[in-house]
N, C-alpha and C positions, 0 to 999 in steps of 0.2 A: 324219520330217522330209523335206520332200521340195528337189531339188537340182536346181540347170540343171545341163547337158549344160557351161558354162562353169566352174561350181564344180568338180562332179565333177576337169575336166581342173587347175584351180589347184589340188585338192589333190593331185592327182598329182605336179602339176609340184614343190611347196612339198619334198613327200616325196623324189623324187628330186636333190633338190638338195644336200639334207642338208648333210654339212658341206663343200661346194666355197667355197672362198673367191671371192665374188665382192666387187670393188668396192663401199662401201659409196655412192657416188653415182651405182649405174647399177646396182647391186641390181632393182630395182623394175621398171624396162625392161628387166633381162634376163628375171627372172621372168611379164611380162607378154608380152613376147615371145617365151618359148617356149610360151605359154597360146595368145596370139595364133595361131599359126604350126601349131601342132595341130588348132584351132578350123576355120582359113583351109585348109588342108587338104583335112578334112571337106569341108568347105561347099565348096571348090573342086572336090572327085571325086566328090561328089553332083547335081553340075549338071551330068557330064560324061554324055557316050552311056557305057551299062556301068559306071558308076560307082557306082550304087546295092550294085549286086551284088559289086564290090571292098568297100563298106564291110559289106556283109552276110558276104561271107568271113573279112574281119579279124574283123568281132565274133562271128562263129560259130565262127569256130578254124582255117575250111577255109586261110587264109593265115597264113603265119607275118607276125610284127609285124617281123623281121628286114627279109625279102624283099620288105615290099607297096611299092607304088608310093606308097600314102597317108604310110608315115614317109618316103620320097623325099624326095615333096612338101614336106614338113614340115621338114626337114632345109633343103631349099634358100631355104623362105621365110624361116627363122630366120636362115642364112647371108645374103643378099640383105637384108632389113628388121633385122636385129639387128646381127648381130655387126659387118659391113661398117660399118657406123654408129658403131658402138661404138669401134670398134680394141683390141679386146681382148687381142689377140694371138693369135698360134697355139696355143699350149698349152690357152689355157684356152678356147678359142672352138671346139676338136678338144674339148675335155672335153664340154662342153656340147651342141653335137650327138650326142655319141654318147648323152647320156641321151635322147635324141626316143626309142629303140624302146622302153625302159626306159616312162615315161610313156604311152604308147600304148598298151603292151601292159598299165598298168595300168586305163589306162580302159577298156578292148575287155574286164576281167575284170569292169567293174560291169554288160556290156550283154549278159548270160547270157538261157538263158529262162527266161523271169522268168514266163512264165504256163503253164509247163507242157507248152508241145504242139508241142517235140520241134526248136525251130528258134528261132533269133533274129532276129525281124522288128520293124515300126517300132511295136509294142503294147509289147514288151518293151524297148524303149528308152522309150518315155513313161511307164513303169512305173520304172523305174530313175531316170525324174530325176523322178517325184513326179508324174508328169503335169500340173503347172505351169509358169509361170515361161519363163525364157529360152528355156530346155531345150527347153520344147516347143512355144513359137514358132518357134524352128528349126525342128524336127524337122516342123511341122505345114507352114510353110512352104516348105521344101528338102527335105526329103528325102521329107513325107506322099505329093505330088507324083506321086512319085517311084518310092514301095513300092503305090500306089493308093489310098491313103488320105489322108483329110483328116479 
């Protein structure tokens, strides 16, 4: 069954979420919003100079998911477009960002090599999300680009 590069990260996010108690009338926008903020990310250090090669070291392993500038990113988008929004408070709004490396470092584990020859490039991500779908509109669009390929 094959999977956008969007799934893959909701079911990341669904998974790390587990049992945090969030609100149940902002459930939906938080959860979209740390989909969002992940996604935005990406798609933001792909279009950046060197950024290709930041997302090729997260999903090859050479960067810790801890350290990268991509869960930064991701981190500050959720804060800024989510939580700021939201007013969820502190407690729970500190909870919630710290799951961004948790989630990241779950999808960076679906973008292996996938075809065998020794590195994670933009084959083995179109391989990981079915080579259809959203997944590989992006990928074909932003980041093809990008790795030389279209």
């Amino acid at each position: 069954m094959a999977f956008s590069l969007n799934d893959i990260i909701k079911q990341q996010v669904n998974s790390a979420v587990g049992g945090i108690e969030i609100p149940a009338d902002v459930k939906n926008q938080v959860l979209g919003g740390l989909s969002e903020s992940i996604l935005g990310s990406l798609t933001q250090t792909a279009t950046k100079a060197g950024g290709i090669n930041m997302i090729k070291d997260l999903f090859g392993g050479k960067t810790s998911v801890e350290s990268s500038p991509i869960t930064n990113l991701a981190g500050n988008l959720f804060n800024t477009n989510v939580l700021k929004k939201l007013g969820l408070g502190a407690v729970l709004g500190t909870t919630l960002t710290k799951l961004i490396p948790n989630i990241l470092g779950g999808v960076t584990k679906v973008f292996k090599d996938q075809n065998g020859d020794g590195k994670v490039d933009i084959n083995d991500i179109i391989i990981a999300v079915g080579g259809s779908g959203i997944g590989k509109g992006i990928i074909n669009s932003v980041l093809g680009g990008l790795f030389g390929k279209r």
